[in-house]
N, C-alpha and C positions, 0 to 999 in steps of 0.2 A: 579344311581351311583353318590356319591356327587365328587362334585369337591371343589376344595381347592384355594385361590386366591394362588398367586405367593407368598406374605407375611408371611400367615402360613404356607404356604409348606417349606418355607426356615428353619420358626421356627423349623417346627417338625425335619425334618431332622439334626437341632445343636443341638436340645434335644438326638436324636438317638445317633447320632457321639458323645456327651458326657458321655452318659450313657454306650455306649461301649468303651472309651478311660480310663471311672472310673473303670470299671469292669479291665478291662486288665491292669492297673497298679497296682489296687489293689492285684491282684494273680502274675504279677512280684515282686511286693514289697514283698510279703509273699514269695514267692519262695526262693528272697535274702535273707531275714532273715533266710529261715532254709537252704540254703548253708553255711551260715555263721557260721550255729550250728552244729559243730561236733557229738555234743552230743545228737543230737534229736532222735537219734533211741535205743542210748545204756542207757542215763541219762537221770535222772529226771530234770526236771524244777520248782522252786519255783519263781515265778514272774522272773526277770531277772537270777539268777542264772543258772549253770549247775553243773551237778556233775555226779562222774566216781563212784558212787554207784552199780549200777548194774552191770559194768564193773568189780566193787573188789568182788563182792557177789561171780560172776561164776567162778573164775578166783584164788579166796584165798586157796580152797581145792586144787590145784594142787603145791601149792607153801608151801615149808617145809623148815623145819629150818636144819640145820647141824652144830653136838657138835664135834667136835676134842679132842681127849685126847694124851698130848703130856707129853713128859719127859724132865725139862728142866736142863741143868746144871746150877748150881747158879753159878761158877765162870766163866761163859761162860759172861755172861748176864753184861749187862750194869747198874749203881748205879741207871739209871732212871727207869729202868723197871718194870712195876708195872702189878699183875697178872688179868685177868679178874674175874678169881674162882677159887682160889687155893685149894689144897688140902693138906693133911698132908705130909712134907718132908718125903725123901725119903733118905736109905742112900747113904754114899759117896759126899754129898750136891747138890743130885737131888732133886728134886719136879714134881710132879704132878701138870699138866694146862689145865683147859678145855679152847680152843676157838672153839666163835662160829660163824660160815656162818650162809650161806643162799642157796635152789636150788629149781630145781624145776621139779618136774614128766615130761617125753619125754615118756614114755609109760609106759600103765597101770599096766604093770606087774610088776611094781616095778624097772624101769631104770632112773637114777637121772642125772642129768646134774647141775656142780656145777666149781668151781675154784680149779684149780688144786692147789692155795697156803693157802683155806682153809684147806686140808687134807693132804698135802704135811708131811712127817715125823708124823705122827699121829701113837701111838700105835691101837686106839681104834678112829673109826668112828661110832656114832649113829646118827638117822635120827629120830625126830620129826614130826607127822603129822599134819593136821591142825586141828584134834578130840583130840591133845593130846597121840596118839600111840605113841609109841619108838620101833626100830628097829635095832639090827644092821648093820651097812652096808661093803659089798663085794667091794670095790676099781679095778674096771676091768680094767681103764687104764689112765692114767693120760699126758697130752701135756705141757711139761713146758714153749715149745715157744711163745705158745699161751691161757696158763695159764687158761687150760681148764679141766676139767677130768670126770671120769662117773664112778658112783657108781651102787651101785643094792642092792637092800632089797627083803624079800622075804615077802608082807604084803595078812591078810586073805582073804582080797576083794580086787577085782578090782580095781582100782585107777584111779584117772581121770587125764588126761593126760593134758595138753596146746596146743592150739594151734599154730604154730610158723611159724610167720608171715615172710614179705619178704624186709630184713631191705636195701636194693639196692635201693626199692623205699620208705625210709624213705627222708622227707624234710626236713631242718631247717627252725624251726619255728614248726613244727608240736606236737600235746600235746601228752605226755607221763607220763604212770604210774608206781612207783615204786614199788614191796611188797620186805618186806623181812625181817630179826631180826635183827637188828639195836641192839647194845648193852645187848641183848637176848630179847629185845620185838620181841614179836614172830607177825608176822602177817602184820607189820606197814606199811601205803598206804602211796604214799608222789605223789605229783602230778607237773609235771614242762614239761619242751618242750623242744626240741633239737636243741641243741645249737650251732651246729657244728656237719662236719662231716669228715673223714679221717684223726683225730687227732694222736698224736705219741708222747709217754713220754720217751722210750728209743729207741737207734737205733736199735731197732728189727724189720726186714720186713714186718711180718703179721702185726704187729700193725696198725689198722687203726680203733682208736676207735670213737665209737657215744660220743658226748659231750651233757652233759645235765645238767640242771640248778635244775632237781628233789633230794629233798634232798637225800643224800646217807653216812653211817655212815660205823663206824666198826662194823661190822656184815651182811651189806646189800650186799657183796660180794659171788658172787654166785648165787643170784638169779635176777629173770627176769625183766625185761622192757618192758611194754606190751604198744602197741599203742590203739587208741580209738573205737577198733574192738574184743580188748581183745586177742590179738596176741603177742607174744613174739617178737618182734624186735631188743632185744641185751638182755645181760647177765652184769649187773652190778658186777665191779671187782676193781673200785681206783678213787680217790677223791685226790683232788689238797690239801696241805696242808698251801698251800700260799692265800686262800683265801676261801669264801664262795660258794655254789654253784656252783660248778664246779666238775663235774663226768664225769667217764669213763666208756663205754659200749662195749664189744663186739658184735661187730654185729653177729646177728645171722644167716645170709649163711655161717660165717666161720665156727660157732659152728658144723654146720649139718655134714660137711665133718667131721668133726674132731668125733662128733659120729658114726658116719657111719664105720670109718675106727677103732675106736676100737670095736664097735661092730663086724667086719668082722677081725682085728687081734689082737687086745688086744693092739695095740698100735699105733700111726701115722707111715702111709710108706709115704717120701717125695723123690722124683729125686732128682739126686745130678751128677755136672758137674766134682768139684773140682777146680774150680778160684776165687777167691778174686776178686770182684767187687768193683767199686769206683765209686762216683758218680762224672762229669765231671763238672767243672769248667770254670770260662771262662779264669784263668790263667791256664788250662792247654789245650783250644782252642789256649793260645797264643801261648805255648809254641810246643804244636803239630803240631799244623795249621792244625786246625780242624772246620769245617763252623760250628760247633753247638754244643752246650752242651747236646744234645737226646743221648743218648747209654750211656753203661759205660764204664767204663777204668777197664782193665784184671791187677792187682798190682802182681800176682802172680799166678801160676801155680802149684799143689801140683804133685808131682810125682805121677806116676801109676794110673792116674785118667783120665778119660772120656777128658777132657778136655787135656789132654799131649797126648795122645792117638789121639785126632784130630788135632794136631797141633797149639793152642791155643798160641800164646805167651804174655810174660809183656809186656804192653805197645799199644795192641791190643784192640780195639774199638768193642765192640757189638753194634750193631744197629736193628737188627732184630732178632725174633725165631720164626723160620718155618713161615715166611711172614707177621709175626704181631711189628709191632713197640714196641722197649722198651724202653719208656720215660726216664727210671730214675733206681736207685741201687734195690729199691721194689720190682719194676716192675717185673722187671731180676728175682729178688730172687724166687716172687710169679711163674712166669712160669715153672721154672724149676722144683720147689716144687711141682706143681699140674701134673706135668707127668707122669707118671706109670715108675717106672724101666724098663730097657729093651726097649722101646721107642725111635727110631732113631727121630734126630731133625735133622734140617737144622738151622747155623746161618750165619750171615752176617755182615761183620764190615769192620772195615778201618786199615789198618796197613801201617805205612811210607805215607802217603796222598793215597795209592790206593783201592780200592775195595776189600774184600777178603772173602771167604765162607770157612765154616768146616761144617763136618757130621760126627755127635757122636751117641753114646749110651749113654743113660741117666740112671744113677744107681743110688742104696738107699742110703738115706743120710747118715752117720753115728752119733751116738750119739753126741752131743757137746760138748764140753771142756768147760766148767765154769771157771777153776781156772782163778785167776788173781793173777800174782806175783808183788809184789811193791819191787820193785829194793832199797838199802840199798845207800845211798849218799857217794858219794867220793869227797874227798879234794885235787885239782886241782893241778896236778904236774907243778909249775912253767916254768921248765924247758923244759915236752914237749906240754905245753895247748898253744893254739893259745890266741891272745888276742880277748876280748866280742867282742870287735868292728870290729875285722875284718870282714870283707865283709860285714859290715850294717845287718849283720842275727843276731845275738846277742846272741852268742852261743861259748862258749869254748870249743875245743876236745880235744883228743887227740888218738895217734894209742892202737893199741887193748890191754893189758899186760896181763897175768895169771889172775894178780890179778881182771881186769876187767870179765875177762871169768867167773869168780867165783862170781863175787860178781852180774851182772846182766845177768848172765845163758845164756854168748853168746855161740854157738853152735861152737864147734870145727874149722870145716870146713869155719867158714864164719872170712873176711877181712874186713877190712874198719877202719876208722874212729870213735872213741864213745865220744857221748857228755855226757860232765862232768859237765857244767854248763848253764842256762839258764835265761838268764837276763830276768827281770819283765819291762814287755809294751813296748816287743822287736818283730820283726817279726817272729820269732821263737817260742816265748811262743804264740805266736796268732794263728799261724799253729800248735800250741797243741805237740811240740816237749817237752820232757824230759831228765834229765837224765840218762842215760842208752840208748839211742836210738842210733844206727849201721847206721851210714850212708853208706850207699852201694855206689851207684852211684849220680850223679847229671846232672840233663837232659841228663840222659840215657847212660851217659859216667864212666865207672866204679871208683869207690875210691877204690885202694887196699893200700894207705899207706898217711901217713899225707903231704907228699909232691905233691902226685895228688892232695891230696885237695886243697892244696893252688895253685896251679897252674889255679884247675878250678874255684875256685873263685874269681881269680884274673883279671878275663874278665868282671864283672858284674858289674854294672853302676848302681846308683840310679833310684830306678823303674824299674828294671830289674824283673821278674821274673823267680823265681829260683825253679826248681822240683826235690825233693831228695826222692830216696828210701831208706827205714829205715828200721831196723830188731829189734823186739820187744822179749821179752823170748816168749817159745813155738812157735816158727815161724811164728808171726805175722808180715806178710811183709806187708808195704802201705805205698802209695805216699801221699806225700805232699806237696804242693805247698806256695812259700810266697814272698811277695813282701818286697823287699828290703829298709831300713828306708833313709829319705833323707840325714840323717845326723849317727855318731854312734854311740853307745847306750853304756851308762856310767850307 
């Protein structure tokens, strides 16, 4: 047996510990670098580079373009509007227009998932495949709240479908791929990462889009956003026009439901309370005495509705639905929408500072009312308008007259107060009051004639806040809150 002095033994032994310290950094090092690589199982690599090449290969046959044929009136349209592909006038000074989306196969049989405002008023919908087929297509059901809709073609073969991914666990910062026809380029890949998420460009509740930096044009609406597995993760639908890169995606959990339920009724079923939700403020924490801005504020009650039926009133606090916290107006909205009709809930709120519970039936929502009326300008009767300045709000009324009922479509039955004028960079025009707006009450004390009025605002003090309910045409009731100017508004 040889033996070794203590000196080379020491040696061999830093040689071993080195050589096993090289190896195992060496294979963490490589480990990190391909953590680091998204792309190492989907993309090629050419020296440094990555690319979503493979990813668009398997991924482009499932994504199709979509042609709209629409009828436009020429004196409807604006001096700027300009056609994408016109066709020959039509009479009467209509014209024929093709626009185009984008969408993309949900099953093979020929069921299309696309934007409800690509094909929205469309005579004629045909579908493009990625060989160049044409088709026309069957419009099954269309969501305008969430600007989603599902077509159907009936094509020879099979179609390959997408896979759709699970956009909940999408991260910002995470890479994302765009297809779609972009100004009719049919096919076009654009590559960026998510930029944001639970974004919102009008106050509509489902809204809660992916934000993404991947370019996105007119035409790219409608079809999909796939992440680095080649999964659908949103549905590209709006781009910021105030800047570069900047896109909007529907995420894709909401899209599922939203097929599901036209595949199962031809249209969305949503639960419905009947209250007008607000979101809380902390001038109306002050004004309530209320420890928190979590729950909403009930601004109205609709008659005959689930919500009057449990005893719901203005002014009433939600806090909870069936034991789950509701942060905020969304929130509210999203719960109630995902209920099945007919579905007993339990909520929980605050009314006058105490505790209070209701137990409802939850029913289908009804269609929504779009219009919006813009109220005609009135010239301020001298004689019964209040002056701007009183009470630091910056607002001139006056009591109700025929000629008001007619001119901003006040409802018979209702009293109050209507503002005729609204001073600029006044606490009034800030809290988004107008003219035409029915002041009901203020902090919950009713206005039936210009003399309440003045009465209760003549308690208010600089920095006072002050909460008015207002009545809008078509009975849009909501509170408002505002804080009073230190000085008065000229």
């Amino acid at each position: 047996m040889v033996r070794l002095s203590k000196g080379t033994a020491k040696l061999v032994l830093l040689i071993g510990v080195s050589l096993f310290l090289g190896f195992l950094v060496g294979n963490l090092s490589d480990f990190s670098v391909r953590r680091l690589n998204p792309f190492s199982r989907l993309g090629n690599r050419f020296g440094n580079q990555i690319s979503f090449a493979d990813v668009a290969d398997r991924v482009n046959p499932s994504v199709v373009s979509v042609v709209s044929t629409k009828i436009l009136d020429l004196s409807q349209l604006n001096e700027g509007f300009e056609f994408w592909s016109p066709l020959k006038p039509e009479e009467k000074g209509k014209r024929k227009s093709l626009g185009y989306g984008s969408g993309f196969v949900v099953e093979g049989s020929g069921l299309i998932l696309t934007n409800e405002h690509v094909i929205d008023d469309a005579r004629h919908v045909t579908v493009r495949l990625f060989n160049g087929q044409e088709y026309p297509a069957e419009v099954l059901g269309t969501d305008e709240q969430t600007d989603l809709a599902v077509i159907k073609i009936n094509p020879k073969t099979r179609l390959e479908a997408v896979r759709l991914g699970d956009s909940d666990g999408v991260r910002v910062g995470d890479w994302v791929m765009a297809v779609g026809n972009p100004y009719n380029y049919d096919h076009t890949v654009t590559v960026g990462i998510v930029s944001a998420k639970d974004r919102k460009i009008d106050d509509i509740p489902f809204e809660r889009y992916i934000q993404t930096d991947a370019a996105i044009n007119f035409g790219n609406s409608g079809g999909p956003l796939f992440n680095t597995r080649g999964e659908v993760v949103a549905i590209n639908t709006a781009i910021s026009t105030k800047g570069r890169g900047i896109g909007f995606a529907i995420p894709i959990n909401l899209a599922k439901e939203v097929v599901h339920q036209i595949e199962e009724h031809g249209r969305v079923v949503r639960g419905f309370l009947g209250l007008r939700p607000e979101p809380i403020t902390e001038d109306h924490v002050r004004v309530l005495h209320l420890t928190s801005t979590r729950g909403i504020l009930v601004t109205e009650v609709d008659p005959n509705t689930a919500a009057e039926k449990s005893g719901i009133r203005r002014y009433d606090v939600i806090t909870e639905i069936n034991g789950k916290a509701v942060p905020d107006k969304d929130d509210f909205f999203r719960k109630i929408a995902q209920t099945a009709p007919g579905t007993p809930i339990r909520l929980k709120g605050i009314r006058d500072q105490k505790p209070i519970e209701f137990e409802a039936i939850v029913r289908e929502r009804p269609p929504l009312n779009q219009a919006i009326l813009i109220p005609r300008e009135l010239e301020p009767n001298s004689n019964q308008a209040l002056d701007l300045a009183h009470g630091r709000m910056g607002i001139a009324v006056q009591e109700v007259t025929e000629q008001h009922r007619k001119a901003y479509r006040v409802e018979g039955g209702q009293n109050g107060v209507i503002v005729i004028n609204v001073a600029q960079l006044s606490p009034a025009a800030e809290a988004g009051l107008v003219p035409g707006d029915l002041i009901l009450e203020i902090n919950k004390h009713p206005v039936r004639s210009l003399v309440e009025y003045q009465k209760l605002i003549s308690h208010f003090k600089r920095e006072d806040v002050v909460m008015l309910l207002i009545s809008r045409p078509k009975n849009d009731t909501r509170i408002v809150t505002l804080r009073l100017a230190d000085s008065p508004t000229r």
